[in-house]
KEBA-624774 format. One record per residue (C-alpha): residue number from 0; x, y, z. Coordinates in steps of 0.1 Angstrom, whole numbers. Last residue first. Layout:
N
+-----+-------+-------+-------+
| pos |     x |     y |     z |
+-----+-------+-------+-------+
| NUM |     X |     Y |     Z |
...
+-----+-------+-------+-------+
! end
This chain:
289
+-----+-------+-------+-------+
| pos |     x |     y |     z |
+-----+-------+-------+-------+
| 288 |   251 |  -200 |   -44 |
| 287 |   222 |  -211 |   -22 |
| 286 |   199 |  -196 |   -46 |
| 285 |   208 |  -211 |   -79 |
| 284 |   213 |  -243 |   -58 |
| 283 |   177 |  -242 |   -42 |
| 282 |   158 |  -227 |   -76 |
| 281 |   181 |  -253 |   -97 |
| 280 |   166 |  -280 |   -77 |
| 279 |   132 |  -268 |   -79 |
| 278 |   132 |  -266 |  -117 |
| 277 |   130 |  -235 |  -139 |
| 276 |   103 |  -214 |  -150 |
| 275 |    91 |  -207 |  -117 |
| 274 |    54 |  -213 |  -125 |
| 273 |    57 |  -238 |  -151 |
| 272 |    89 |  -255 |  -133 |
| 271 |    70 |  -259 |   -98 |
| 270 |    43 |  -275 |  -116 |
| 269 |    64 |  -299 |  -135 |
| 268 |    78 |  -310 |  -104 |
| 267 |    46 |  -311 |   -87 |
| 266 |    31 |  -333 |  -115 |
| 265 |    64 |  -358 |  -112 |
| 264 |    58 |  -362 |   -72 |
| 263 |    24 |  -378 |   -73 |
| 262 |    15 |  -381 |   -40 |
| 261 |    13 |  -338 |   -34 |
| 260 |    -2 |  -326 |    -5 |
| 259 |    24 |  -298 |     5 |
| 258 |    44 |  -321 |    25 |
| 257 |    47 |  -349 |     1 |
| 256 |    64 |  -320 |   -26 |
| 255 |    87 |  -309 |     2 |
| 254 |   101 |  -349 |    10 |
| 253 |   100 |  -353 |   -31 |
| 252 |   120 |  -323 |   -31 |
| 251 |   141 |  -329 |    -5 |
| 250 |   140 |  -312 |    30 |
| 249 |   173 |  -295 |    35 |
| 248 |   161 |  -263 |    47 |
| 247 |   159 |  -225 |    46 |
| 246 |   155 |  -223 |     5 |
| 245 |   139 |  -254 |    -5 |
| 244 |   108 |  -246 |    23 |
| 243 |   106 |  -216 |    15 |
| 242 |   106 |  -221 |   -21 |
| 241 |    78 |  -245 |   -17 |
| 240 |    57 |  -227 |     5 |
| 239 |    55 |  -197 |   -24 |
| 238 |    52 |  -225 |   -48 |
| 237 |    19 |  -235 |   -27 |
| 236 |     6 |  -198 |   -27 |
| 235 |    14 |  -192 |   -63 |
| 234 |    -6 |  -226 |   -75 |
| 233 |   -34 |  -215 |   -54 |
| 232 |   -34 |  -180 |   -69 |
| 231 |   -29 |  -197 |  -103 |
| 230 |   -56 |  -213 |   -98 |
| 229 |   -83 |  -191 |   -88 |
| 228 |   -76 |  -164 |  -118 |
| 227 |   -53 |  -137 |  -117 |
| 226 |   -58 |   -99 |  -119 |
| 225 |   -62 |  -101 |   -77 |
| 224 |   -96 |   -80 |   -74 |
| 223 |  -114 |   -87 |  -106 |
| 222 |   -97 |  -120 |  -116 |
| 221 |  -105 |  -134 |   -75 |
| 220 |  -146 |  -122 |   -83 |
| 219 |  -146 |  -133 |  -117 |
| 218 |  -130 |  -171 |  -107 |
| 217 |  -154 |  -175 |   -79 |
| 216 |  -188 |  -164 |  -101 |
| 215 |  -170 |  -193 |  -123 |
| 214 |  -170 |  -219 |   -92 |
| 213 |  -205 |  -212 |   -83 |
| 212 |  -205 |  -202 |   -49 |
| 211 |  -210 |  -217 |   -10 |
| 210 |  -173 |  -207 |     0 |
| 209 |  -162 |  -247 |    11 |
| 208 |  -177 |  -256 |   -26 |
| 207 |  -164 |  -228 |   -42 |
| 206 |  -124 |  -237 |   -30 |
| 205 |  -131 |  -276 |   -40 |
| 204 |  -140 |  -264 |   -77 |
| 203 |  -111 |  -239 |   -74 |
| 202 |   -86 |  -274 |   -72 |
| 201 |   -62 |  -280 |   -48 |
| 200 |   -75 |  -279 |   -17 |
| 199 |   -50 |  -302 |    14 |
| 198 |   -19 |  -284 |    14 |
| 197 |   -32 |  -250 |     6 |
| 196 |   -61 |  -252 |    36 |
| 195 |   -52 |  -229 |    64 |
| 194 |   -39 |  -196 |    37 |
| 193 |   -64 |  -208 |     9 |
| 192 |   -93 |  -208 |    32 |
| 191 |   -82 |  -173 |    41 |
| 190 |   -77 |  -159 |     8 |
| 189 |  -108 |  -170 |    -6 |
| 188 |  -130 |  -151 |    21 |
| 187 |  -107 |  -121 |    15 |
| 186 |  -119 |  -123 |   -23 |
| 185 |  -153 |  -132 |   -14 |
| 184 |  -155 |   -99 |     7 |
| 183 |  -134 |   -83 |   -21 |
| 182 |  -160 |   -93 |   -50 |
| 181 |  -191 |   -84 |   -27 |
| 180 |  -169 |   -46 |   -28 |
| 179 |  -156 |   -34 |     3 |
| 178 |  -162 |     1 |    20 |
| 177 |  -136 |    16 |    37 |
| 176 |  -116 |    35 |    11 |
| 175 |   -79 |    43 |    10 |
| 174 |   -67 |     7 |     8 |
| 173 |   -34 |    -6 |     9 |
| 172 |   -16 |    26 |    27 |
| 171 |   -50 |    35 |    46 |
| 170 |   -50 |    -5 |    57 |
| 169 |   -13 |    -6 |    69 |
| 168 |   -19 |    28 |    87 |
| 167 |   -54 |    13 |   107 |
| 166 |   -34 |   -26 |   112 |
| 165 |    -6 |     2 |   135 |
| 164 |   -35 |    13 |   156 |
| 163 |   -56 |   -16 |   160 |
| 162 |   -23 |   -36 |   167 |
| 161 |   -13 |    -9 |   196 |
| 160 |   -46 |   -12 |   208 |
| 159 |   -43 |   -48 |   211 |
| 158 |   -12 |   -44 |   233 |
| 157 |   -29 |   -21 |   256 |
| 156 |   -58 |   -50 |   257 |
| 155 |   -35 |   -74 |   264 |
| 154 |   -14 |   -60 |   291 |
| 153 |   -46 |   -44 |   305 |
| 152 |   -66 |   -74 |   309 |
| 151 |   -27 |   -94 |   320 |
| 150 |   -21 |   -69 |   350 |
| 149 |   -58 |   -61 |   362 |
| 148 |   -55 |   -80 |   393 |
| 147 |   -20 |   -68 |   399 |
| 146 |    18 |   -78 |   394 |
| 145 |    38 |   -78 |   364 |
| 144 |    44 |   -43 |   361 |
| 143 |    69 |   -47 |   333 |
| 142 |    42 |   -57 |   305 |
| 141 |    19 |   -30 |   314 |
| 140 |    50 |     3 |   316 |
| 139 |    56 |   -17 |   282 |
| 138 |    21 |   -17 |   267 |
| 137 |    25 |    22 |   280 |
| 136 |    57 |    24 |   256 |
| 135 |    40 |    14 |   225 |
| 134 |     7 |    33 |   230 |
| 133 |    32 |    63 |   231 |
| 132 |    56 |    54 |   203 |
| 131 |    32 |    45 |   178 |
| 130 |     7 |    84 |   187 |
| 129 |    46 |    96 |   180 |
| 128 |    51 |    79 |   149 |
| 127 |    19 |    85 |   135 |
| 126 |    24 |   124 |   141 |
| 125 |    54 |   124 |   123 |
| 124 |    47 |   104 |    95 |
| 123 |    55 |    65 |   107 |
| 122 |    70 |    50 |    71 |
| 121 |    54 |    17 |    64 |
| 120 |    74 |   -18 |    55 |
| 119 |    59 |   -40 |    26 |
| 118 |    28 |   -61 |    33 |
| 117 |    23 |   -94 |    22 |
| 116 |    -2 |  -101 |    36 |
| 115 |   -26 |   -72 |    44 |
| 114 |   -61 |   -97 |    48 |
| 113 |   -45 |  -123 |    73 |
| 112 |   -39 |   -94 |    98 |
| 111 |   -74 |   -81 |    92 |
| 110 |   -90 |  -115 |    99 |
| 109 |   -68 |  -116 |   129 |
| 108 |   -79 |   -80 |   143 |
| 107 |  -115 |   -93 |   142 |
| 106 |  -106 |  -117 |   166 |
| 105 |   -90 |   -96 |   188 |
| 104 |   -54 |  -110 |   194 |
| 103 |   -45 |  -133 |   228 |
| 102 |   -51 |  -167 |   212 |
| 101 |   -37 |  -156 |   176 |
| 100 |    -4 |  -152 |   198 |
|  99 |    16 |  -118 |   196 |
|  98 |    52 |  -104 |   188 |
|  97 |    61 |   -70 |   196 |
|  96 |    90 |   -54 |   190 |
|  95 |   102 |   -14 |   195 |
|  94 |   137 |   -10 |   175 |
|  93 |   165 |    15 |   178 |
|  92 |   190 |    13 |   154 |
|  91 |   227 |    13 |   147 |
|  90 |   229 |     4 |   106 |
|  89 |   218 |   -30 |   100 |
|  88 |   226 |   -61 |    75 |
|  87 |   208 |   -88 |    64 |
|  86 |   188 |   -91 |    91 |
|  85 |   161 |  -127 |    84 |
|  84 |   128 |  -132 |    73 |
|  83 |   101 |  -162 |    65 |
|  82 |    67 |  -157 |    68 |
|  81 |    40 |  -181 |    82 |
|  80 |    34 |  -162 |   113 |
|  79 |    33 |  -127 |    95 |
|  78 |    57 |  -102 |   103 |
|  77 |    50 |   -65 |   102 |
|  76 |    76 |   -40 |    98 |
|  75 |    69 |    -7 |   109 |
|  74 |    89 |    27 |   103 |
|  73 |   110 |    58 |   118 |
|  72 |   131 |    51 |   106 |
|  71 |   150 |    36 |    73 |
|  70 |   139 |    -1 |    63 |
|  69 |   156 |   -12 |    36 |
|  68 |   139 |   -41 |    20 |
|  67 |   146 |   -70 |     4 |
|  66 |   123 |   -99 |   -12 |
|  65 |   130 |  -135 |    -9 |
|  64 |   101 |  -146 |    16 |
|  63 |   111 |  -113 |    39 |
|  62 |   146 |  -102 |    34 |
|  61 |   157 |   -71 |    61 |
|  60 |   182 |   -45 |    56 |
|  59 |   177 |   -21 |    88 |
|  58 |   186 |    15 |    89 |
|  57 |   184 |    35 |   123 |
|  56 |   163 |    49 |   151 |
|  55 |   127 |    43 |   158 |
|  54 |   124 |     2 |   138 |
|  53 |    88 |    -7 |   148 |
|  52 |    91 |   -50 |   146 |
|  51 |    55 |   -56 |   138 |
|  50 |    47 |   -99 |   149 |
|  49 |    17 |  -125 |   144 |
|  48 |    27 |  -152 |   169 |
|  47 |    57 |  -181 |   167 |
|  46 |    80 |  -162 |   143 |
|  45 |    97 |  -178 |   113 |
|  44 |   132 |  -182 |   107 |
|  43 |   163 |  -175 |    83 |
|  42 |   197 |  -175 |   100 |
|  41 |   208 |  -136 |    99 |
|  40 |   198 |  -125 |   136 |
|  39 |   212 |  -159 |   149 |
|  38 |   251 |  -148 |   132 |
|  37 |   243 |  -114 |   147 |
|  36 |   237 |  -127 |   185 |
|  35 |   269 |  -158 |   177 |
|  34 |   289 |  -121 |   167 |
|  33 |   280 |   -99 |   198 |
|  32 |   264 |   -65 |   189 |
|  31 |   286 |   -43 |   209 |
|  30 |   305 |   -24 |   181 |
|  29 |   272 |   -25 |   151 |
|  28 |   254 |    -7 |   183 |
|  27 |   217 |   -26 |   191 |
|  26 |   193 |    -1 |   212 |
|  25 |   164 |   -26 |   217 |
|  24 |   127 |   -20 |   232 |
|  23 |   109 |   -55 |   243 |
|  22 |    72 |   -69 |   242 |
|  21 |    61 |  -107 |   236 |
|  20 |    30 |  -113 |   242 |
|  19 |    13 |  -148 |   247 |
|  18 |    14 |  -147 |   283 |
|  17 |    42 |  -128 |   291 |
|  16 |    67 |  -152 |   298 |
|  15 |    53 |  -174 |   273 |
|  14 |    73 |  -204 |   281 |
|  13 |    94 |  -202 |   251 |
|  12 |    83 |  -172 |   227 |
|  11 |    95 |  -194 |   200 |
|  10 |   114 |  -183 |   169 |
|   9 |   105 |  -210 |   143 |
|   8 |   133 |  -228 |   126 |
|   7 |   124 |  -237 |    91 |
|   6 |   126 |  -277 |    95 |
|   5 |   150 |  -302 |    83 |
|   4 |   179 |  -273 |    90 |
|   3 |   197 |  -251 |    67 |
|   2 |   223 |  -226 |    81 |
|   1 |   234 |  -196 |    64 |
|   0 |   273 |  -193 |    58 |
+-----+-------+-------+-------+
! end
């Protein structure tokens, strides 16, 4: 049975070993994968830095914030921080991880990492997969030198290659074209202030304000580029936290509703049912069933 907790565990990179990267290359047999190692693989969790799991060899059946996919190689999975995922089940595979802090990530590459979520898994075409597996396994040869003047520059600098790379197929897969509209600059603008600052924003007057526009011009840019307008993406991205948060722990709902900067605990009921159409204590048993 799936564990619930106060808290959605995070998977921490502990001491930071490798500075704020993370890098490792499994071959995981169903006959040698220990039970307590696969019964940890299926608890829910969140990782501690932005995160592509590049699956070489194999079938993975992975949930990410309640949707499931089958991930056949050769493929990439990206994992945002504030995702939740878990293995639901796995053929033998061969996966490539790496798992980095914001602190050790271009800072252009952040803003792009921020812009593809949610992004579903991406077949590697042949030639993608290789160009993958080569920057992937010199970021390796890096991370197991260890020693050096130049060891941690060209650890991280390898390692944000590799995110250049694999952020280049997710954007040709979401979007072909390079230029951006004014409405998907203001979009992407919108998107990160609502990402940092759900819990404390809740109106699209408040939104326009921090983005320096009118609050219609706002609501024409997000219904042109999203097909919904300003508040129902806010509403979306605070029942999205909700569910999460109902789903991998045992916070109540009046605990959940305090922690996503609501006081008045009968409006976020009622909010949760409107958008859900059902309320948040039938979403948790319905889905712990």
């Amino acid at each position: 049975m799936m564990k619930h907790t106060r808290k959605i565990p995070v998977n921490s990179m502990g001491d930071a070993p490798r500075l704020g990267i993370s890098i490792e290359r499994m071959k995981i047999s169903n006959s040698d994968f220990k039970i307590a190692d696969y019964e940890n693989a299926k608890d829910a969790h969140r990782d501690e830095g932005y995160t592509f799991h590049i699956v070489e060899a194999g079938t993975v059946l992975v949930e990410i914030d309640f949707q499931q996919y089958e991930v056949v190689a050769p493929a990439v999975v990206y994992m945002h921080p504030s995702q939740v995922h878990r293995i639901l089940q796995f053929e033998e595979v061969i996966v490539a991880s790496i798992s980095i802090k914001g602190e050790v990530l271009n800072a252009d590459h952040i803003d792009l990492l921020e812009d593809i979520v949610p992004a579903e898994p991406l077949f590697l075409s042949g030639d993608v997969g290789l160009k993958v597996s080569t920057i992937f396994s010199l970021c390796m040869d890096f991370a197991n030198e260890d020693n050096g003047t130049f060891y941690y520059p060209l650890l991280k600098d390898c390692c944000n290659t590799l995110v250049a790379y694999l952020l280049s197929q997710f954007l040709l897969k979401k979007r072909p074209g390079s230029n951006f509209s004014r409405f998907e600059v203001v979009t992407k603008s919108f998107r990160k202030l609502l990402e940092t600052q759900y819990r404390s924003l809740k109106r699209p007057a408040e939104f326009a304000d921090q983005l320096h526009v009118s609050v219609s011009y706002l609501n024409e840019c997000i219904h042109a580029t999203t097909g919904l307008s300003v508040s129902k993406n806010i509403h979306n991205r605070i029942i999205l936290e909700a569910k999460r948060m109902l789903y991998h722990s045992n916070k109540s709902v009046k605990e959940i509703s305090a922690d996503l900067g609501y006081d008045d605990y009968a409006y976020f009921s009622k909010l949760f049912n409107k958008i859900e159409g059902m309320s948040a204590l039938s979403f948790r048993n319905k889905n712990r069933d």
